[in-house]
C-alpha positions as CSV (number, residue, x, y, z in Angstrom):
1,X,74.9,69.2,34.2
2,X,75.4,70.3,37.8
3,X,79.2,68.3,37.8
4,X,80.4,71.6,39.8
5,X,78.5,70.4,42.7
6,X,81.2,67.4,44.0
7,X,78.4,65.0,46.3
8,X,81.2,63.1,47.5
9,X,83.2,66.1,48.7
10,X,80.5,68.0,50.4
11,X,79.8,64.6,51.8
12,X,83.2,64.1,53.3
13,X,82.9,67.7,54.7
14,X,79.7,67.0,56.2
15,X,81.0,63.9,58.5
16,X,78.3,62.8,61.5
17,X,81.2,63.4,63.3
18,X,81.6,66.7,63.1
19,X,77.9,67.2,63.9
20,X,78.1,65.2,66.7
21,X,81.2,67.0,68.4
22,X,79.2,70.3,67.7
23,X,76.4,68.8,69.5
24,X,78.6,67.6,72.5
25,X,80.7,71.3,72.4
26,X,77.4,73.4,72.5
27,X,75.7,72.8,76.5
28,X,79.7,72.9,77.8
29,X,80.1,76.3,76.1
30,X,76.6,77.0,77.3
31,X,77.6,75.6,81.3
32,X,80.4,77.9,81.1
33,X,79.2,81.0,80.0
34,X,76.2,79.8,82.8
35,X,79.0,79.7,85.4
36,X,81.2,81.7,84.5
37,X,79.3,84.9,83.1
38,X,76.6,85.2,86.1
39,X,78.2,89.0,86.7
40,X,77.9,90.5,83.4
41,X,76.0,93.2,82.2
42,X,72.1,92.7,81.0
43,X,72.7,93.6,77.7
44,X,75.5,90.8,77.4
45,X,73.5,88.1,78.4
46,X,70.6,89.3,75.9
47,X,73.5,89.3,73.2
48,X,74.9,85.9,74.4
49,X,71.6,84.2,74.3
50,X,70.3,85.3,70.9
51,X,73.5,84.1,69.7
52,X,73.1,80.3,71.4
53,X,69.4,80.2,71.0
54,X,70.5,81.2,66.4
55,X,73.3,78.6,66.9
56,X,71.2,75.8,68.0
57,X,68.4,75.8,65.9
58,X,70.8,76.4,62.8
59,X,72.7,73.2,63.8
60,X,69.7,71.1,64.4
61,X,68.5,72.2,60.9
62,X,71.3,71.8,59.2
63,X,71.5,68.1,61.2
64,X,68.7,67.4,59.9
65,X,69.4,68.4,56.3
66,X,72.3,65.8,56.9
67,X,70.2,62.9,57.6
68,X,68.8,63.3,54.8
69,X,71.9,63.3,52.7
70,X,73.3,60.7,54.9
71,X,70.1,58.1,54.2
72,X,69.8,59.3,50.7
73,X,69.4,56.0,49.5
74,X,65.9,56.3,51.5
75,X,65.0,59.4,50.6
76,X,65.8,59.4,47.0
77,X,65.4,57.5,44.5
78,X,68.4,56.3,42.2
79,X,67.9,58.6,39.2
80,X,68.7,61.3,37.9
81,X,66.1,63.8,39.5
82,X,67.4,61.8,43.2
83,X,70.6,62.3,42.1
84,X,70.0,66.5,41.7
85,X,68.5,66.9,44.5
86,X,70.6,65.2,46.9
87,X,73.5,67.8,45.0
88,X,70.9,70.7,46.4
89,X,70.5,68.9,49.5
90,X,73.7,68.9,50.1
91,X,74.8,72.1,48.6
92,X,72.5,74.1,51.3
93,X,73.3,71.8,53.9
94,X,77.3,72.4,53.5
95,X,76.9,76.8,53.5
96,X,74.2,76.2,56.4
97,X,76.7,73.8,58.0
98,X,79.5,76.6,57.3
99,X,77.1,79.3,58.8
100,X,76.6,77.2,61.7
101,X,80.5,76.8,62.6
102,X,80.9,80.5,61.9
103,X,78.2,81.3,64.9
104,X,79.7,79.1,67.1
105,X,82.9,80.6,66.4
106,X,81.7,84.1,67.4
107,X,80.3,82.5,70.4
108,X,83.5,81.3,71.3
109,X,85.0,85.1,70.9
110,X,82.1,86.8,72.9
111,X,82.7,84.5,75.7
112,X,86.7,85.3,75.7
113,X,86.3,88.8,75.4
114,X,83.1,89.0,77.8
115,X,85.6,86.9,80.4
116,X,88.4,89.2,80.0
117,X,86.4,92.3,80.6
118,X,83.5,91.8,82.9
119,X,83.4,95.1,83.8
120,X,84.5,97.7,80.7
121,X,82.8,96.7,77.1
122,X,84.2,95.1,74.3
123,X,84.4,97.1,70.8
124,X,82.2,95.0,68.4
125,X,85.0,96.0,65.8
126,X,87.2,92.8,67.4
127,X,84.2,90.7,66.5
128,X,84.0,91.7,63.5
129,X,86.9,91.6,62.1
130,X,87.5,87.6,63.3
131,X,84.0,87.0,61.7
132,X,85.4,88.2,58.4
133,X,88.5,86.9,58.8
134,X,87.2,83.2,59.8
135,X,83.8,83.4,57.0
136,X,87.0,84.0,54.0
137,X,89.0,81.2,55.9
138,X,85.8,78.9,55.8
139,X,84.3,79.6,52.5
140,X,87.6,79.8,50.6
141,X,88.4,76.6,51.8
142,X,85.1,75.1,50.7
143,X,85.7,76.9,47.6
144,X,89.2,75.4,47.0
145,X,88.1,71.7,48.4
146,X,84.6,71.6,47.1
147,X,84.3,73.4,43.7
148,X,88.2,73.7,42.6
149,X,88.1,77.6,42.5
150,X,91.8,78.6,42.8
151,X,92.2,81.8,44.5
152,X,95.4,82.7,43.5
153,X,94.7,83.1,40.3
154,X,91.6,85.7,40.8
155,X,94.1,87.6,43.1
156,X,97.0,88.0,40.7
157,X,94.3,88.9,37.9
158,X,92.3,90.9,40.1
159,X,95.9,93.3,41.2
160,X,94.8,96.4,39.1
161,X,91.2,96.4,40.3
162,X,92.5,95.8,43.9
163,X,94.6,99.6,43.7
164,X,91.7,101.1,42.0
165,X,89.4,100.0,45.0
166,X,92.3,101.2,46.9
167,X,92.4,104.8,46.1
168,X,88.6,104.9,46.0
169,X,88.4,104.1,49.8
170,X,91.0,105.6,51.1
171,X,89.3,107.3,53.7
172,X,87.1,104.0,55.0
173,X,90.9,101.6,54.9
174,X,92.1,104.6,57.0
175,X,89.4,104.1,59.3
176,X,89.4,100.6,59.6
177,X,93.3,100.4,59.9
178,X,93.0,103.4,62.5
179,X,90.7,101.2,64.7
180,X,92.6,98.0,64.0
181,X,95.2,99.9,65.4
182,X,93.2,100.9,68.6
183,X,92.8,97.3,69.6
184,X,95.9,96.2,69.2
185,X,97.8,99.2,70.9
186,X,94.5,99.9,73.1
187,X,95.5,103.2,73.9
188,X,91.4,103.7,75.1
189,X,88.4,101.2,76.2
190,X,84.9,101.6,76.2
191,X,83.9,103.1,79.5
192,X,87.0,105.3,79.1
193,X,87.1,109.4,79.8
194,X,88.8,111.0,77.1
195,X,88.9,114.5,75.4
196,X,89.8,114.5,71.6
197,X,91.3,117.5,70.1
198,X,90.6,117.7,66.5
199,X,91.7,120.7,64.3
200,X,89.3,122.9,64.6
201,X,87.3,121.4,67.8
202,X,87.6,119.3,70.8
203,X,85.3,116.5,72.4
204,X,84.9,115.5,75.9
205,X,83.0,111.8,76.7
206,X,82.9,108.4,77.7
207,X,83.8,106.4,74.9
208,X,80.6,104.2,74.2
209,X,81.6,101.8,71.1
210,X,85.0,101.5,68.5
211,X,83.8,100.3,65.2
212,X,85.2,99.8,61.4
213,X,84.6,103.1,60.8
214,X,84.4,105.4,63.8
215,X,84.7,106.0,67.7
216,X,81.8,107.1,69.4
217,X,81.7,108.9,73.0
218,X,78.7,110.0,75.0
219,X,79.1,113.7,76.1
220,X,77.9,115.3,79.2
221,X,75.1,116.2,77.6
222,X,74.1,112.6,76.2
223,X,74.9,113.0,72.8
224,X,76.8,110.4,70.8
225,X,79.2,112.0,68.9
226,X,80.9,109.2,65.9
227,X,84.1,110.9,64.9
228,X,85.9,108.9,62.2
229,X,88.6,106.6,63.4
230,X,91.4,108.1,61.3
231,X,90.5,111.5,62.8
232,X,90.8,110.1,66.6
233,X,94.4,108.7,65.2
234,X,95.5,112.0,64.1
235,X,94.8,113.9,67.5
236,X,95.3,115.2,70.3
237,X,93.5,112.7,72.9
238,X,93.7,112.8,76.8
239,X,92.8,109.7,78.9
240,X,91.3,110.5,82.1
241,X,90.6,107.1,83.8
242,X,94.1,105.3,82.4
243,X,95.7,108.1,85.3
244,X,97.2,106.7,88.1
245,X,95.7,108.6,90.8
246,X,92.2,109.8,90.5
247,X,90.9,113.0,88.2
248,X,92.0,116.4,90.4
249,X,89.8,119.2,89.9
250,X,89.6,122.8,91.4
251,X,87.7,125.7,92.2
252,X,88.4,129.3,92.8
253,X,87.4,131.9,95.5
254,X,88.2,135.6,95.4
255,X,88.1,137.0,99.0
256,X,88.7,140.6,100.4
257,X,92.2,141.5,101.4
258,X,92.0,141.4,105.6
259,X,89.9,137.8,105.2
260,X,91.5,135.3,107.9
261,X,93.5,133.0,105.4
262,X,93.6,129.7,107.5
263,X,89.8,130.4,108.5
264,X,88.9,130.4,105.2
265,X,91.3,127.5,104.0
266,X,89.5,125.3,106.6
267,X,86.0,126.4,105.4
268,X,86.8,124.9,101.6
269,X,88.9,122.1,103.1
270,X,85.7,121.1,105.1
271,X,83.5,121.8,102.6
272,X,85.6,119.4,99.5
273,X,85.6,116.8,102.4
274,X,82.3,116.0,102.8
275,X,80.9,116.1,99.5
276,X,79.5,112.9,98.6
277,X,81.8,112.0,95.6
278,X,85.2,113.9,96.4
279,X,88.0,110.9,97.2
280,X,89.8,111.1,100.7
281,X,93.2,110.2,99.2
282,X,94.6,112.5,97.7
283,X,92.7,114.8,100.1
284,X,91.5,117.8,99.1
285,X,94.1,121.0,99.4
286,X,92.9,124.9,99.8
287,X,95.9,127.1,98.6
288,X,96.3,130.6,98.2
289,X,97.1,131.2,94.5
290,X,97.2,135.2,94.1
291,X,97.2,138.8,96.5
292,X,96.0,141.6,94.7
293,X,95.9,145.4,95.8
294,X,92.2,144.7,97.0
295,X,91.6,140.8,97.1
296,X,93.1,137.0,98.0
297,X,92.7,134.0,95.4
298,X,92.3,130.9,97.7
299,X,92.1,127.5,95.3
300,X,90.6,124.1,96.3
301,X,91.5,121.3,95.0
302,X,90.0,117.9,95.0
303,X,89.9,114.7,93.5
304,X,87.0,112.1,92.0
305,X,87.0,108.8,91.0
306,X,84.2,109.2,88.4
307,X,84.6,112.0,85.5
308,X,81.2,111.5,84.3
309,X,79.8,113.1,87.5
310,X,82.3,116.4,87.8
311,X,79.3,118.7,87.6
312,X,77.3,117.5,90.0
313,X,79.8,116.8,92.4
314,X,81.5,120.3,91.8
315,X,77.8,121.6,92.2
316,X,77.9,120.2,95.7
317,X,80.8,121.2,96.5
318,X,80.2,124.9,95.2
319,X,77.0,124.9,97.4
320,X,78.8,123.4,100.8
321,X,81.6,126.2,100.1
322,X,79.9,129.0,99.8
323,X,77.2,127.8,103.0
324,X,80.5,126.8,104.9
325,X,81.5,130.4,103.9
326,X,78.6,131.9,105.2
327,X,78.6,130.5,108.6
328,X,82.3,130.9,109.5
329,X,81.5,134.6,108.5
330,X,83.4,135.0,106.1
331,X,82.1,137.0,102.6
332,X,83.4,137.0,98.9
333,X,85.4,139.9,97.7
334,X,83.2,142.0,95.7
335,X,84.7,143.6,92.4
336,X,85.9,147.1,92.7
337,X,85.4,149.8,90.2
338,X,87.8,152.7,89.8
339,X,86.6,156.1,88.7
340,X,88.0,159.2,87.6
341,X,87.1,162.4,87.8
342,X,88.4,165.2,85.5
343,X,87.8,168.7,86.0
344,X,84.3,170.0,85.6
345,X,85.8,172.7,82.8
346,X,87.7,170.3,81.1
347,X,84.6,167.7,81.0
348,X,82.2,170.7,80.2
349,X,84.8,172.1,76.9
């Protein structure tokens, strides 16, 4: 009874040692993400220190758990009730122990990522994916070492169920696999401008997170939109902030046909310039576009650094146009309407 739990197996696993170096590993990790990681965002340092503060009382538990295992002979009796429960004792101390080194592994991959990108944010979906990875690593290990369970043989007997599950989640492997793909191609980042084009409907946003299953982007008008990853992989998708130069934007006038071209030219020119959010370099660029038979078509052009703010900074720059307008008196064309008059027999018959 209770032979599948090896004692002497889990207790070569669950070496002082180890704990120790875990122990001496934990307040360097901490110093450097202290040192290193002053600069990073709120949110990440909430995230990094609910992760240390989990990891440390899960190792001291689970340290403690192993002195007990380690003094057995104090704390239990030899017998045969002793005997069980230093199996148990040892059974939760090894998956707590295998918890433990998982946590500290993710702390370790927070604190690479979080270095690498101080500024943009990290897709949780990298995370996640080592944390799965790493947890099948550990605990088929401890399965193999521990209880003698040999994998291969559930895989090659488990084949036809595998393609089953296969064609039953099609859609959520396509998904997963899509945003696999992201990361390692990174096309996009969080903190990225993009516009999707779907099939039937386009989005426009910031993208905000990348998971397993979907990419999410905050509109203009805050809304989170999740649109499945496969569906992102299967678009249309335009990067604004991966351009090398910043994002160009433009307005158009319609003046009257005798309206002083240059006059009018330096009026918008002025006007882009010294809006609070319009980038010197490229500079802004008024061009006549179209002459009709009753009006001109002068187009300014200017440039922003920051897509998310495109209306309010084109609001600005509509208002200083159209007061820069005013004062160099100038006025807009008004549109013209032709009418025609028949004769008054033929419109009375």
């Amino acid at each position: 009874m209770n032979n599948w739990i090896e004692l002497e197996r889990i207790e070569k696993i669950l070496d002082p040692n180890h704990f120790i170096f875990l122990w001496i590993v934990l307040p360097f990790i901490y110093l450097f993400y202290r040192s290193a990681l002053r600069k990073i965002s709120e949110k990440r340092h909430n995230n990094l220190k609910r992760r240390f503060k989990v990891s440390f009382f899960l190792l001291l538990i689970n340290t403690m758990l192993g002195l007990f295992l380690w003094q057995k002979t104090l704390f239990f009796q030899e017998s045969a009730m002793g005997d069980l429960v230093a199996r148990y004792v040892g059974l939760i101390c090894l998956f707590g122990s295998a918890v433990t080194l998982i946590r500290f592994a993710q702390i370790f991959v927070y604190l690479y990522l979080f270095f690498r990108n101080m500024a943009q944010g990290v897709p949780r979906l990298i995370a996640n994916i080592f944390t799965i990875v790493f947890s099948l690593l550990v605990f088929g290990l401890i399965g193999s070492y521990v209880f003698s369970i040999h994998f291969s043989t559930l895989l090659t007997t488990s084949a036809i169920f595998s393609v089953v599950l296969g064609f039953a989640l099609q859609d959520t492997l396509g998904n997963l696999f899509s945003g696999i793909t992201f990361q390692l191609d990174q096309p996009f980042k969080i903190g990225d401008w993009v516009e999707i084009h779907g099939d039937s409907q386009k989005w426009l946003g910031q993208i905000h997170e990348i998971t397993w299953r979907a990419t999410s982007i905050m509109t203009y008008s805050n809304e989170l939109v999740m649109i499945p990853n496969k569906t992102v992989s299967q678009s249309k998708v335009i990067l604004f902030s991966h351009a090398p130069r910043a994002v160009r934007l433009s307005h158009i006038f319609h003046f009257p046909l005798d309206t002083d071209v240059e006059k009018a030219k330096q009026a918008l020119y002025h006007a882009a310039l010294e809006t609070i959010g319009v980038v010197d370099d490229p500079p802004p660029r008024p061009l006549l576009t179209e002459a009709g038979e009753s009006f001109l078509v002068i187009k300014v052009f200017y440039s922003i650094d920051d897509l998310g703010l495109r209306y309010r900074i084109g609001d600005q720059v509509l208002v200083r146009a159209l007061a820069a307008i005013k004062e160099q008196g100038l006025v807009l064309a008004v549109p013209s309407l032709n009418v025609s008059v028949g004769d008054s027999k033929a419109l009375s018959n």
